[in-house]
PAZAPA-4460 file (N, C-alpha, C; in steps of 0.05 Angstrom, whole numbers, plus 32768, in hexadecimal, padded with zeros to 4 digits):
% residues 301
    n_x    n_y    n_z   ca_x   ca_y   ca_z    c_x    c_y    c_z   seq   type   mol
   7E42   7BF7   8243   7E5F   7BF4   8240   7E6B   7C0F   8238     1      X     A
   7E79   7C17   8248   7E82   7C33   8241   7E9A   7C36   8229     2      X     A
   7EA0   7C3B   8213   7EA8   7C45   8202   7EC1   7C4F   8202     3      X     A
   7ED5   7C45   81FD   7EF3   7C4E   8200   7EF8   7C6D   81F4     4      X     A
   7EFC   7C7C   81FA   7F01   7C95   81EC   7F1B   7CA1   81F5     5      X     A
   7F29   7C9E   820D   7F36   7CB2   8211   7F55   7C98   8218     6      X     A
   7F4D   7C88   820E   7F69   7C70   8207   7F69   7C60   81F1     7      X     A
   7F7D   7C56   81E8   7F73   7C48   81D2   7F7F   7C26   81D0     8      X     A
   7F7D   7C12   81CA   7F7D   7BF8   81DC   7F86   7BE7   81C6     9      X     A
   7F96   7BD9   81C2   7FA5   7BC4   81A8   7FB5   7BAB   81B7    10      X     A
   7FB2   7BA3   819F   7FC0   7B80   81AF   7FCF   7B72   8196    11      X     A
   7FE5   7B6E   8193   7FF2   7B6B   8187   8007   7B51   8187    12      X     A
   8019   7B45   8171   8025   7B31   817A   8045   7B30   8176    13      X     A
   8051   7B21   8187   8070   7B2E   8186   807A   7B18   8162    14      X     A
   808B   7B2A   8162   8096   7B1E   8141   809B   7AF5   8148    15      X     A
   80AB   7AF8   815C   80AE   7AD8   8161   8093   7AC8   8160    16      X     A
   8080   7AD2   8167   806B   7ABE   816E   804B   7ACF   815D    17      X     A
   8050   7AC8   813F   8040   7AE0   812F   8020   7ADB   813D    18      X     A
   801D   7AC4   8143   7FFC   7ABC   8148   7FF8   7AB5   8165    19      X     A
   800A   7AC5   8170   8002   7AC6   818C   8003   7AE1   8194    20      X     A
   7FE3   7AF4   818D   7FDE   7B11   8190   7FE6   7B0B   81BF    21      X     A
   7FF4   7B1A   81C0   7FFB   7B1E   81DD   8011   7B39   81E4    22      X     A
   800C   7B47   81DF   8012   7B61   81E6   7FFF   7B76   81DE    23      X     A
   7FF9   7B7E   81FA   7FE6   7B98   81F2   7FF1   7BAE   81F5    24      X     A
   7FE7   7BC3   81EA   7FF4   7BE9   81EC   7FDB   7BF3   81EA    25      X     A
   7FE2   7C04   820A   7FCB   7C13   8210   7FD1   7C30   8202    26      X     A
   7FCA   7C46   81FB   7FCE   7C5A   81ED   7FBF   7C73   81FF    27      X     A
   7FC7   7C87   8213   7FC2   7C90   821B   7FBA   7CAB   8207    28      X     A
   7F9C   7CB8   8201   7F8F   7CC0   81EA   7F7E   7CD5   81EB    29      X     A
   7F96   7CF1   81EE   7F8C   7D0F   81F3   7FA1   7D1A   81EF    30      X     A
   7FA7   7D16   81D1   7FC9   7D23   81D6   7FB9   7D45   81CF    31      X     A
   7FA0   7D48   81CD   7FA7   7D6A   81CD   7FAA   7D7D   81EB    32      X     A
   7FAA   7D66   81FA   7FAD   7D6B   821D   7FC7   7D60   8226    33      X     A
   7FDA   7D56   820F   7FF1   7D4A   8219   7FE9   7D30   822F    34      X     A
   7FD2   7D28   8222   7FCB   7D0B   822D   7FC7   7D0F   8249    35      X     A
   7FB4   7D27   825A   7FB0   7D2E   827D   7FA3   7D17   827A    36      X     A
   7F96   7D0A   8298   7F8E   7CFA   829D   7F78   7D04   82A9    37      X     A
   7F61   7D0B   8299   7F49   7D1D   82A0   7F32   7CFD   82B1    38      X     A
   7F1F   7D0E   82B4   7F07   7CF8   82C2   7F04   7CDD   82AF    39      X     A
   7EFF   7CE3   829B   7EFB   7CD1   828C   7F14   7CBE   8285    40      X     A
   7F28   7CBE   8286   7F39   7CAB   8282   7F41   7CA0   8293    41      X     A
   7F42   7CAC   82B7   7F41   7CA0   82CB   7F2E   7C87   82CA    42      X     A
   7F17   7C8B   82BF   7EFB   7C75   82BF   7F08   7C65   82A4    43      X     A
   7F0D   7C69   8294   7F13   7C5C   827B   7F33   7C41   8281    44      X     A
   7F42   7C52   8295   7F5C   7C47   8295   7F57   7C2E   82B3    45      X     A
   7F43   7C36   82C7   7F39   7C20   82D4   7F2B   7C0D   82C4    46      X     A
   7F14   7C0F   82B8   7F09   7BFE   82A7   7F1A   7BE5   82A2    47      X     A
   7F2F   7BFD   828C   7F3F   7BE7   8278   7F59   7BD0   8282    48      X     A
   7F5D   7BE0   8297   7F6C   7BC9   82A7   7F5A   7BB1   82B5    49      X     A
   7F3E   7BBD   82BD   7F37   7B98   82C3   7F32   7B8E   82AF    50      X     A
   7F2A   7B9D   8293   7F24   7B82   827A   7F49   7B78   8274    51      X     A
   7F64   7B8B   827E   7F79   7B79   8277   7F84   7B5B   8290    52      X     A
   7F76   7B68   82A5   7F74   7B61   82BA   7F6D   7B3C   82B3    53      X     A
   7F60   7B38   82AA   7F4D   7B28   829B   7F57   7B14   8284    54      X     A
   7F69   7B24   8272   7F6D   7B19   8262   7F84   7B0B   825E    55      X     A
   7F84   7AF0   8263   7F96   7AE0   8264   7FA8   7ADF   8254    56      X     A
   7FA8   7ADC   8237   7FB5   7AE0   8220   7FD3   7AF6   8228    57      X     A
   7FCC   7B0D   8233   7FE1   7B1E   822F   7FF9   7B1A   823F    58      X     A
   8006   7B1C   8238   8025   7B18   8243   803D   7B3D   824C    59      X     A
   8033   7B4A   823E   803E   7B61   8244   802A   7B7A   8237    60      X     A
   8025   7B8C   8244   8017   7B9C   823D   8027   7BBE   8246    61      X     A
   8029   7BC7   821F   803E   7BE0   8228   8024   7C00   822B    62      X     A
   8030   7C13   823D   8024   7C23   823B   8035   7C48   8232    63      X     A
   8024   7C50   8219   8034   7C67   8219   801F   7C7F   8211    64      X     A
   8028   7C95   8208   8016   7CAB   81FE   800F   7CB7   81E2    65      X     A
   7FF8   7CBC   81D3   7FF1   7CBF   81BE   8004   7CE6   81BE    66      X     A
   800C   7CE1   81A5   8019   7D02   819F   8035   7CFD   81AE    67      X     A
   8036   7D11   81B9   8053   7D20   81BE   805C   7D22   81DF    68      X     A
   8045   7D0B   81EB   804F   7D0A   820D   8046   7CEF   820C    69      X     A
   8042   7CEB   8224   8042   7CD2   8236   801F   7CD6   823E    70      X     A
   8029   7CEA   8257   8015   7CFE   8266   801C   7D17   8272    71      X     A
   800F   7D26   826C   800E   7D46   8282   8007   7D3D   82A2    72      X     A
   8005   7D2E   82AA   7FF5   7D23   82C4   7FD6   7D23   82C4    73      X     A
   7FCB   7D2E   82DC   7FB2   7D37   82E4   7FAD   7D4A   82CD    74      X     A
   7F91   7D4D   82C0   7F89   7D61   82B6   7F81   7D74   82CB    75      X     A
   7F86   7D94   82C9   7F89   7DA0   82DE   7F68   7DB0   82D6    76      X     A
   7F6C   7DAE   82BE   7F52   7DC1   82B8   7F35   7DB7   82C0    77      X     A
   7F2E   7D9A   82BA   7F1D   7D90   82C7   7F1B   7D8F   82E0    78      X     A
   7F33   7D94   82F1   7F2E   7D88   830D   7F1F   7DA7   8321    79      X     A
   7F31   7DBA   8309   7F27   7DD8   8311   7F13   7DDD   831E    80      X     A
   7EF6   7DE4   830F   7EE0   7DEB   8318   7ED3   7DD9   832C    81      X     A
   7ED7   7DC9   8330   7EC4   7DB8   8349   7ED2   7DBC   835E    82      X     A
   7EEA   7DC8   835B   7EFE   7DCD   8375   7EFB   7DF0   837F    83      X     A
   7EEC   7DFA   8369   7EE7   7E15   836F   7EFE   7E28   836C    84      X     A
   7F12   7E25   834F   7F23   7E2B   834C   7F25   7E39   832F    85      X     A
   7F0C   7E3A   832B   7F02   7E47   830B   7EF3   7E5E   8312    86      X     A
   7EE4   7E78   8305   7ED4   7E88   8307   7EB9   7E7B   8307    87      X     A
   7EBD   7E68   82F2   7E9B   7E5E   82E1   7E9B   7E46   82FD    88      X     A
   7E7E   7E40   8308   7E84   7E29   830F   7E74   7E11   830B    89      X     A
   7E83   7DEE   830F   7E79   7DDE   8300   7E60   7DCE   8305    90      X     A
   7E4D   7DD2   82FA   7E39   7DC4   8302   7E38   7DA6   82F9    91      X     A
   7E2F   7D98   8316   7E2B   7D82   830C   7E0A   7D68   8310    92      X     A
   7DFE   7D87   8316   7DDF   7D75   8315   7DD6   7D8F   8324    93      X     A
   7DBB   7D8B   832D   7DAF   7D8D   833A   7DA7   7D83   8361    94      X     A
   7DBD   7D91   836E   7DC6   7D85   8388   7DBA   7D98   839D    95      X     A
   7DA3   7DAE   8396   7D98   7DC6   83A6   7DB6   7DC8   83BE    96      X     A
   7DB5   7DC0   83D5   7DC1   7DCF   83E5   7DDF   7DB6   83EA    97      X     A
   7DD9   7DA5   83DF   7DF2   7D94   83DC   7E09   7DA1   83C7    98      X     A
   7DF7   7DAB   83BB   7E12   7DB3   83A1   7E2B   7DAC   83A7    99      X     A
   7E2F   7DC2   83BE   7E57   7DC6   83C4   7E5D   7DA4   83C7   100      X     A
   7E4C   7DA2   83D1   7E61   7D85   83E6   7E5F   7D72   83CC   101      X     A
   7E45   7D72   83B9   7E4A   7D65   83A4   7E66   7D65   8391   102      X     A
   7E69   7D7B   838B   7E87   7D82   837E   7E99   7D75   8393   103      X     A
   7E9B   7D76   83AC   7EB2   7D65   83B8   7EB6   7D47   83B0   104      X     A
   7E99   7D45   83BB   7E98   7D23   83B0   7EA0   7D19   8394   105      X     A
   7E9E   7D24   837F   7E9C   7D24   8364   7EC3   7D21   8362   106      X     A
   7ECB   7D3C   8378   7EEA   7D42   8377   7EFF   7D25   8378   107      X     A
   7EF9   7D20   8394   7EF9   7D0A   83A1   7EFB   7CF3   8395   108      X     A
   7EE5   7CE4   8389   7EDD   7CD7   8375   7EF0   7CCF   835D   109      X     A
   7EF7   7CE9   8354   7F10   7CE3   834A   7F2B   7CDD   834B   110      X     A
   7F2E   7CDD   8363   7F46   7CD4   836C   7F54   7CBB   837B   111      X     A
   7F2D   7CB4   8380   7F32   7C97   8387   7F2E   7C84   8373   112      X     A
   7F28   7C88   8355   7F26   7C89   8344   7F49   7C79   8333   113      X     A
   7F54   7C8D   8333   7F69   7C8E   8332   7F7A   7C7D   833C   114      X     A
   7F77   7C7D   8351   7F88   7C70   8366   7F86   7C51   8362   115      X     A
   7F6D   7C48   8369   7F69   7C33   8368   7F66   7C28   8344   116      X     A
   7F70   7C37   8330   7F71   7C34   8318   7F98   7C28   8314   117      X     A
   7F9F   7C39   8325   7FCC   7C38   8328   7FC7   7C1D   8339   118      X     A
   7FBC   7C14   8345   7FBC   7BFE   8360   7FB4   7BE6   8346   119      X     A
   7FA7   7BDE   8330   7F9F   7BCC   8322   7FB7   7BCE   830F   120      X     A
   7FC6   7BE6   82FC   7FDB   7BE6   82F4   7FF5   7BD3   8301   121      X     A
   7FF2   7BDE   831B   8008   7BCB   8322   8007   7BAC   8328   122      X     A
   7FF7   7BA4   8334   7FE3   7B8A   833B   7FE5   7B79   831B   123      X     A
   7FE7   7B87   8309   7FE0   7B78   82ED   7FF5   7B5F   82F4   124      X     A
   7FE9   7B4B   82E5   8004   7B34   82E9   8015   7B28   82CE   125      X     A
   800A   7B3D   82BA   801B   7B38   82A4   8031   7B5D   82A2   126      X     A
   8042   7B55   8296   805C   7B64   8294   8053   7B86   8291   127      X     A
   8052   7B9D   829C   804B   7BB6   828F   806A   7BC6   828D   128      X     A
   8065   7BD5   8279   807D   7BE5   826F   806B   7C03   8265   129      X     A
   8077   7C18   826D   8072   7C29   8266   808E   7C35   8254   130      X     A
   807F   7C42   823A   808D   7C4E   8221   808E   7C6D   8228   131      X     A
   809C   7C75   8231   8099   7C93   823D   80A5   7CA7   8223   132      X     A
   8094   7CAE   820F   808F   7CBF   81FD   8093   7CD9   81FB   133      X     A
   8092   7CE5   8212   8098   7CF9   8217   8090   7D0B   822D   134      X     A
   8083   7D21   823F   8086   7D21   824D   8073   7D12   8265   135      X     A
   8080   7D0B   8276   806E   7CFA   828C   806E   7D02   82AD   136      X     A
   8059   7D12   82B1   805E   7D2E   82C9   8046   7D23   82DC   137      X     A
   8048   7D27   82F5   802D   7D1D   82FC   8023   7D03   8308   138      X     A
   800F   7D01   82FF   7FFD   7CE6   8305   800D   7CD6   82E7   139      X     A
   8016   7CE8   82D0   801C   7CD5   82C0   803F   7CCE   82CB   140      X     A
   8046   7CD7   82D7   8062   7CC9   82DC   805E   7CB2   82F2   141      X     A
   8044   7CB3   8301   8041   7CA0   8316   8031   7C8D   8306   142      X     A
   8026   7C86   82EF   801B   7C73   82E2   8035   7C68   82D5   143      X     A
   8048   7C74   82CE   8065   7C6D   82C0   8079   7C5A   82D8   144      X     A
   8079   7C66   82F4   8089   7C54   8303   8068   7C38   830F   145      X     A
   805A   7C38   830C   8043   7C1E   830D   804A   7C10   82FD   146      X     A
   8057   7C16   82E9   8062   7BF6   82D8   807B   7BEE   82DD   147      X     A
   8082   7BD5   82D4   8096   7BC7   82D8   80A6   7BD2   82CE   148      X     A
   80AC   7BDB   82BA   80C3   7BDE   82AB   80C0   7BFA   82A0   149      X     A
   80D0   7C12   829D   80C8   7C2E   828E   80E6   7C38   8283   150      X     A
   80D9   7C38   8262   80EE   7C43   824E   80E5   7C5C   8246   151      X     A
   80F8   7C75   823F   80F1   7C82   8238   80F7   7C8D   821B   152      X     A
   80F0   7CA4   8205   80FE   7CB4   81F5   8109   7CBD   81FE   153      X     A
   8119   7CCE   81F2   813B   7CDC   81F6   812B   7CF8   81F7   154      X     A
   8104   7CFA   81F4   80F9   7D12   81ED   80ED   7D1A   820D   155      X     A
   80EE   7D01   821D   80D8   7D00   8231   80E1   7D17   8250   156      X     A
   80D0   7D24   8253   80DC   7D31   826A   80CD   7D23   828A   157      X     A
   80D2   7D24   829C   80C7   7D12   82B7   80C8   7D29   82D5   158      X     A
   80B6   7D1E   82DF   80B0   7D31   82F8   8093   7D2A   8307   159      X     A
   8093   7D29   8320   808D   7D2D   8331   8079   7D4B   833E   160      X     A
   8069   7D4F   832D   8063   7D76   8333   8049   7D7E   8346   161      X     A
   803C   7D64   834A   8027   7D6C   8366   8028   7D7F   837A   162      X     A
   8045   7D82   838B   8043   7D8A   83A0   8043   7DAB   8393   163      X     A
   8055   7DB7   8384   8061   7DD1   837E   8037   7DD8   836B   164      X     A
   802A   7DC3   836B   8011   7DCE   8357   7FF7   7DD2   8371   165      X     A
   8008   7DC1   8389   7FF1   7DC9   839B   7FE6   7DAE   839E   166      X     A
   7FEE   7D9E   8398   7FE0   7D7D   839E   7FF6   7D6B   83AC   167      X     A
   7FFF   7D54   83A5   800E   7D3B   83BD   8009   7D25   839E   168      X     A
   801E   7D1A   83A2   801A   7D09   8395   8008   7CEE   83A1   169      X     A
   7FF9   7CE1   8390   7FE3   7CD7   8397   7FDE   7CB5   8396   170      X     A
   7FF0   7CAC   837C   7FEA   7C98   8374   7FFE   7C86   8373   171      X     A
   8011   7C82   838E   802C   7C6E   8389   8043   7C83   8386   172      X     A
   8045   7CA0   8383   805E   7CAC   837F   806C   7CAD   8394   173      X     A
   8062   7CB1   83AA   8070   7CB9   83C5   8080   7C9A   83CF   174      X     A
   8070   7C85   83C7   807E   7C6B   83CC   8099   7C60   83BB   175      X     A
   8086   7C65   839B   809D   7C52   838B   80B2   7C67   8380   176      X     A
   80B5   7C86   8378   80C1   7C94   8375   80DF   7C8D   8382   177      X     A
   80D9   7C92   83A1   80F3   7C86   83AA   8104   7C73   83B0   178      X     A
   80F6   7C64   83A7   80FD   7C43   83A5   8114   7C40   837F   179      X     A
   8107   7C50   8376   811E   7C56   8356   8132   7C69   8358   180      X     A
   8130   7C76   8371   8146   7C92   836A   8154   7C8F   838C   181      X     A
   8143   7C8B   8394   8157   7C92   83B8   813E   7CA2   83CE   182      X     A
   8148   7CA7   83E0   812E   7CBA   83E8   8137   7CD5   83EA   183      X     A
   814F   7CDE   83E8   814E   7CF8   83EC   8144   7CFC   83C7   184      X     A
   8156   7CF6   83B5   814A   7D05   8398   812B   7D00   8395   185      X     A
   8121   7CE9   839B   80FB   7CE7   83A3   80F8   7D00   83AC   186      X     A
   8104   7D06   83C9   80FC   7D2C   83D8   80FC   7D3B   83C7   187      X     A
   8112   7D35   83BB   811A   7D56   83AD   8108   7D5D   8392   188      X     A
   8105   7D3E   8387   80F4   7D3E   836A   80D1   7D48   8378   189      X     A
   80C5   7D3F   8387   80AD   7D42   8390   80A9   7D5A   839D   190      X     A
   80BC   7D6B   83AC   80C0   7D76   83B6   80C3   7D94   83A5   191      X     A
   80CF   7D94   8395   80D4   7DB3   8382   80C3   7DAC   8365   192      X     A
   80BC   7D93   8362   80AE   7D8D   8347   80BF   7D91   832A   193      X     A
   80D8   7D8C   8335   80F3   7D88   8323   80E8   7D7F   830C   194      X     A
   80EC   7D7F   82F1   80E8   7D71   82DE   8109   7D6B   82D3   195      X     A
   8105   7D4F   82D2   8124   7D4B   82C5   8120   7D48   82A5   196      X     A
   8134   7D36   8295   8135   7D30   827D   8131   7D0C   827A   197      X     A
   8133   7D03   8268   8133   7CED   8260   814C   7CDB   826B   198      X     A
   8165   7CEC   8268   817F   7CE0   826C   8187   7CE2   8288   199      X     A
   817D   7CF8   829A   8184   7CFC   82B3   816C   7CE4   82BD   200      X     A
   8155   7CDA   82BA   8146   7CC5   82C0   8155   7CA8   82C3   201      X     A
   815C   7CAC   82AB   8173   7C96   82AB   8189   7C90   82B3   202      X     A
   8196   7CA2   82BE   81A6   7CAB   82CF   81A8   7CA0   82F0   203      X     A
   818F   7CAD   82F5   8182   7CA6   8311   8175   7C90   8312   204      X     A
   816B   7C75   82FC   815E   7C62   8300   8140   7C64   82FC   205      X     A
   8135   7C76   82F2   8119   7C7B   82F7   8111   7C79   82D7   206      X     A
   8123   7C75   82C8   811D   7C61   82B1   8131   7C52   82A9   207      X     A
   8128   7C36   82A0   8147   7C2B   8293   8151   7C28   827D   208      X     A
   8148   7C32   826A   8158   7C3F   824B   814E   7C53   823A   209      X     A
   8154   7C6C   8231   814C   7C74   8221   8157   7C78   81FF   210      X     A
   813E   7C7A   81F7   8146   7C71   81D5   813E   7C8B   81C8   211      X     A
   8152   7C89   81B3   8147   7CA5   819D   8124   7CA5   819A   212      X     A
   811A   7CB2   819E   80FF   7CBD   819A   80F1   7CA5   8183   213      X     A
   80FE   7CAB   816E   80EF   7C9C   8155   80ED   7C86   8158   214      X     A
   8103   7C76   8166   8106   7C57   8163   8106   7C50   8183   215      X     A
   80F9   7C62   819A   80EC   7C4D   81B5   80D4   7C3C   81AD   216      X     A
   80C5   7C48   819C   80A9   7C26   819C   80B5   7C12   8196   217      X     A
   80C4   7C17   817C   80D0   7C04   8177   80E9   7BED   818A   218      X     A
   80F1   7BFE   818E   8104   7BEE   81A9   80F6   7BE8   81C3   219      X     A
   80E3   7BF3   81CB   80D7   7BE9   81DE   80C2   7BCC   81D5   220      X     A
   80B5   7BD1   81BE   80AD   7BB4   81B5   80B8   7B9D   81B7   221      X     A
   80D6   7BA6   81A4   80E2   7B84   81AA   80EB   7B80   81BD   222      X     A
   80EC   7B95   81D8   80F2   7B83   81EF   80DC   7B72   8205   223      X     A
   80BC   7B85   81F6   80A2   7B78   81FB   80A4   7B59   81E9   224      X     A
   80A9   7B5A   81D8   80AD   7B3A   81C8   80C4   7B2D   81DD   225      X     A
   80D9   7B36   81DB   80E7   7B23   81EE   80D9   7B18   8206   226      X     A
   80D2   7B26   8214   80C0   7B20   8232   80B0   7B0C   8226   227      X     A
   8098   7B15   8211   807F   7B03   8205   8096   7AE7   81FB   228      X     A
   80A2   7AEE   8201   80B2   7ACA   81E4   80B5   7AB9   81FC   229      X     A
   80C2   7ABF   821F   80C2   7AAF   8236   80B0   7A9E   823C   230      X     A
   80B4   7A87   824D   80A3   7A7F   8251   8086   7A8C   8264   231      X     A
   8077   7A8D   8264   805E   7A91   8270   805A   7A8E   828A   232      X     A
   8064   7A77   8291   8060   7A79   82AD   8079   7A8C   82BE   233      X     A
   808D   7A8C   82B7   80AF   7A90   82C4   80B0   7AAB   82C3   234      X     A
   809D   7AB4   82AB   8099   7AD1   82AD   8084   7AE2   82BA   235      X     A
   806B   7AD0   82C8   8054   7ADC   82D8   806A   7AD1   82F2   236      X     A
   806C   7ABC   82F9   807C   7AC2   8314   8092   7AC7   831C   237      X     A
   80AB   7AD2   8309   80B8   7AE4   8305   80B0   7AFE   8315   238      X     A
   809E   7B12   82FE   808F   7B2A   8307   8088   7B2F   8326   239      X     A
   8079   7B11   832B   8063   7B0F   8341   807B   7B11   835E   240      X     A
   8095   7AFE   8354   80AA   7B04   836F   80BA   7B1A   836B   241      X     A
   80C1   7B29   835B   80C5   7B47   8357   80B7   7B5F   8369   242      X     A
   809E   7B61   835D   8082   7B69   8363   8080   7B65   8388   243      X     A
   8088   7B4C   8391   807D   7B45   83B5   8096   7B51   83BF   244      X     A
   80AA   7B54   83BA   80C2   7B67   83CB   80C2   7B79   83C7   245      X     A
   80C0   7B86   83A5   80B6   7BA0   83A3   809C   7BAA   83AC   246      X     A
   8092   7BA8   83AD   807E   7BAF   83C5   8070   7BAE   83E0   247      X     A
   808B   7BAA   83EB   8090   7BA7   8412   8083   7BC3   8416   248      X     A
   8085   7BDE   840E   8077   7BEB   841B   8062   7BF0   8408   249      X     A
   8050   7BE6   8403   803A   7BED   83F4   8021   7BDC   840F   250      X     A
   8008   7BF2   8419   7FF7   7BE4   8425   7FE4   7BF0   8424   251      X     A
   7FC9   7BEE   842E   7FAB   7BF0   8423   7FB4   7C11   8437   252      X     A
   7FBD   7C11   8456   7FBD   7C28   8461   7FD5   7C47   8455   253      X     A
   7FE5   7C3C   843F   7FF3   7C4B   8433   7FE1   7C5A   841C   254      X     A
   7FD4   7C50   8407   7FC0   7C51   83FB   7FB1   7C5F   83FF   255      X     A
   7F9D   7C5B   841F   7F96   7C6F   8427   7F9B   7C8D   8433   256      X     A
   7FAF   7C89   843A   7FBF   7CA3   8444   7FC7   7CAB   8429   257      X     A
   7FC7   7CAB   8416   7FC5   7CB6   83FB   7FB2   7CC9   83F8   258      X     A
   7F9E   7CB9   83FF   7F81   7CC3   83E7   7F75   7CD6   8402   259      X     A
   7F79   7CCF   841E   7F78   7CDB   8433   7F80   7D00   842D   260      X     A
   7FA2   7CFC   8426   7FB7   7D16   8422   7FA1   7D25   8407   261      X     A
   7FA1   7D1D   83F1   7F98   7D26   83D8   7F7B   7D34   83DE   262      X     A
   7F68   7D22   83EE   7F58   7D35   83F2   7F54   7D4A   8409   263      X     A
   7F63   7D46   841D   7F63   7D62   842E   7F6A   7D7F   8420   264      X     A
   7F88   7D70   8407   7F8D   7D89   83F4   7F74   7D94   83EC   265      X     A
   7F6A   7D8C   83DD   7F58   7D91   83C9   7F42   7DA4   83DB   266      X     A
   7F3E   7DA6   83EC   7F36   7DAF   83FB   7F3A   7DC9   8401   267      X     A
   7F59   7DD2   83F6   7F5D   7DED   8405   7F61   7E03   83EC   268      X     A
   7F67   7E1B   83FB   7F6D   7E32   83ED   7F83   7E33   83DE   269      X     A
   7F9A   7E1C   83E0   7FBB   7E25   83D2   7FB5   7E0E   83C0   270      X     A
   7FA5   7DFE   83BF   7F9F   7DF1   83AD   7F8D   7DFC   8398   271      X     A
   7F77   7E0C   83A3   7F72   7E19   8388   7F86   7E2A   8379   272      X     A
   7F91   7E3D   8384   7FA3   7E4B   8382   7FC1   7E43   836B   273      X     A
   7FC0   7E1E   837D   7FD3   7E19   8360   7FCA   7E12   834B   274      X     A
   7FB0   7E04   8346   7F9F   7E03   8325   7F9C   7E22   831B   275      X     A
   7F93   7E2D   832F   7F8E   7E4F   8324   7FAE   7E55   8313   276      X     A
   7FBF   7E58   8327   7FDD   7E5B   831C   7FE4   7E4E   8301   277      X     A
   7FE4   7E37   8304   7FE9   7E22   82ED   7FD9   7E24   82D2   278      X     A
   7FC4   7E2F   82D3   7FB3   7E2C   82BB   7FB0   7E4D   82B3   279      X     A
   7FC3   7E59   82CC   7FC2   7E7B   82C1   7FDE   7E7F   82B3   280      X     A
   7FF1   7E73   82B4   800D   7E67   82B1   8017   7E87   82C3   281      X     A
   8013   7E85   82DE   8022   7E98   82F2   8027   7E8A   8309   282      X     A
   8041   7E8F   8315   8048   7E84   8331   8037   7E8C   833F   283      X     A
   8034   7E77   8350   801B   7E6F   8368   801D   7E83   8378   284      X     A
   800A   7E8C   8384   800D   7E9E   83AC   7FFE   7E8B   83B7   285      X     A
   8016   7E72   83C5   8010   7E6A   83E0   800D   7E78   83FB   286      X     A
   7FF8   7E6A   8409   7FF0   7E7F   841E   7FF2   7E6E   843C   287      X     A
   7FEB   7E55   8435   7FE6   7E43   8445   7FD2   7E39   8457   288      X     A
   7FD3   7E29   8468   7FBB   7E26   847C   7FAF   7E3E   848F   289      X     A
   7FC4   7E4A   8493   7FC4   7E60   84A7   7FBA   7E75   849B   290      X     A
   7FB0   7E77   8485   7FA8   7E8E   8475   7F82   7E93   846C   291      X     A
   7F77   7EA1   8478   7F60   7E9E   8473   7F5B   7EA0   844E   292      X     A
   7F3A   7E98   843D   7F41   7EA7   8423   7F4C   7EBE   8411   293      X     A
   7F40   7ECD   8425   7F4E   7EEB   8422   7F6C   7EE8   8420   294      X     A
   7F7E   7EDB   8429   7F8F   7EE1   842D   7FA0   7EEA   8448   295      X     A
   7F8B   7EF9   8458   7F8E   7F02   8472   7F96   7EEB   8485   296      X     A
   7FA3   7EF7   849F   7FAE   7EE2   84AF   7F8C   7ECE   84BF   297      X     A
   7F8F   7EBA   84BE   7F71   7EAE   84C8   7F73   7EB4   84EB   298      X     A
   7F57   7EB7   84EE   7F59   7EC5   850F   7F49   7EAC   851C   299      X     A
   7F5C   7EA6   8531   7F4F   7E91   8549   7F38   7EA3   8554   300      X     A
   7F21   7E8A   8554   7F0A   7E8F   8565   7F0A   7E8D   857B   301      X     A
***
C-alpha cells in the first residue's frame, strides 16, 4: 500500500449534520515546490481518487494547496533529465542499450499517468470544488477547471503556460478552458501563457467567486455544507445531468490526441530548450522542427 506523502486526505462533517463525516479535502502537499505536480503525486493523486471513487459516504470533496498556491503545474525539474534537458543525466536502472528509450518510456508514463488521474476527477459522482489558494498555472489550473465548481482567493493568480514552456496542454485544458471563457480568450490564454488575476478569472467565468484570502476555506466550506445538507440522491443526479451535456465533447479519441500531442513534444529540441529556459529563468531560443540540434538549418537527404 503505497503511503500518502505528497497529499494529504481528511473527511470531515458539515456543521448541520455534526455525525455525518462527508466531506473530504484533498490537500495538495509540496508547498516548498509551490505544490508542482512531480511523479509521485501524479501516482498518489490517481490512487486517491479510486479509494474516493469508492467511498460512498462522501458528498463533496474540496480540493486546494498546502502554503501559498494551489499548484505551480507540472514539476519541470523532474521531468528535466529523462527528457535530456539537464547536464547530469537521469538514471533509471540498468537498461545496457535500452537506456535512451527507457527514459522515454518512464517520460511518457507520466503523462498518461496524469491524464487518466484528471479523467477520474471528473467522472467522480460526488460534488468536487476546487479552493484555488493561490497560484494555479499548468496542469494545476487544468485539475482546477476538472471540478465542478472553482473559487478562488483574491491572492490566486491563473494561466494556462504549456505552450510558451514548450509543451500543449494535456489534461482537459484545450477542451474545458473554452467552454468557461469563449474560444478566442481559451486562444489567447493558451496561446501567450497569459497569467491573469483572481478578479479578471472572475470576470471571464473561469471562477465563480472570489473571497479575501483569509476567509475562502472558510466560505468555501459552508457552501460544501450546503451541497452536503441536500438531499443525496437530487444531488448525485443533479451533477450526473450537468456532467452528460457538459461533456458533449469529451471522448476516449480526444484524450488520446492529447497524450498523442504531449508526447511527440517531449520529444523535441524546443522542448528541452523550454525546461532549460525555465529552470535557467532566461527567455527561450525556439528553433523549431526545421532546425537541426545545432541549431543549423536541417539538410534534406
Amino acid at each position: 500500500m503505497l503511503t500518502f506523502k505528497t497529499l494529504k486526505w481528511s473527511v470531515q462533517a458539515p456543521k448541520s449534520q455534526p455525525d455525518n463525516a462527508c466531506i473530504g479535502l484533498i490537500t495538495l502537499n509540496r508547498p516548498e515546490a509551490l505544490n508542482a505536480i512531480d511523479v509521485r503525486m501524479r501516482v498518489e493523486l490517481d490512487l486517491m481518487l479510486d479509494q474516493i471513487r469508492r467511498d460512498d459516504r462522501l458528498r463533496v470533496v474540496v480540493i486546494t494547496g498546502e502554503g501559498r498556491g494551489f499548484s505551480a503545474g507540472g514539476d519541470l525539474r523532474s521531468e528535466a533529465a529523462p527528457l535530456g534537458a539537464l547536464d547530469e543525466e537521469h538514471d533509471f536502472g540498468e537498461f545496457g542499450p535500452y537506456k535512451e528509450l527507457a527514459n522515454y518510456f518512464f517520460n511518457d508514463l507520466r503523462h498518461v499517468v496524469i491524464q487518466r488521474a484528471i479523467r477520474k476527477l471528473e467522472e467522480l459522482p460526488c460534488v468536487t470544488i476546487a479552493a484555488i489558494n493561490g497560484p494555479a498555472v499548468g496542469i494545476g489550473l487544468e485539475l482546477a477547471t476538472a471540478c465542478d465548481i472553482r473559487y478562488a482567493s483574491d491572492k490566486a493568480k491563473l494561466g494556462e503556460v504549456a505552450v510558451p514552456a514548450g509543451f500543449v496542454p494535456e489534461s482537459g485544458g484545450a477542451r474545458n478552458l473554452p467552454k468557461f471563457v469563449g474560444l478566442g480568450r481559451a486562444m489567447e490564454m493558451i496561446l501567450t501563457g497569459e497569467i491573469i488575476d483572481a478578479r479578471e478569472a472572475e470576470r471571464i467565468g473561469l471562477v465563480v467567486r472570489v473571497y479575501p484570502h483569509d476567509q475562502m476555506m472558510d466560505e468555501v466550506l459552508k457552501i460544501a455544507d450546503k451541497i452536503a445538507a441536500a438531499p443525496f440522491l437530487s444531488v448525485r443526479h443533479a451533477k450526473a445531468l450537468v456532467r452528460r451535456y457538459w461533456d458533449f465533447n469529451k471522448s476516449a479519441e480526444g484524450a488520446q490526441a492529447e497524450l498523442d500531442a504531449v508526447m511527440e513534444i517531449t520529444r523535441t529540441a524546443d522542448c528541452r530548450e523550454g525546461i532549460r529556459a525555465f529552470l535557467d529563468k532566461r527567455p527561450p531560443n525556439y528553433r523549431g522542427p526545421g532546425y537541426d540540434e545545432t541549431g543549423g538549418p536541417r539538410k534534406n537527404k
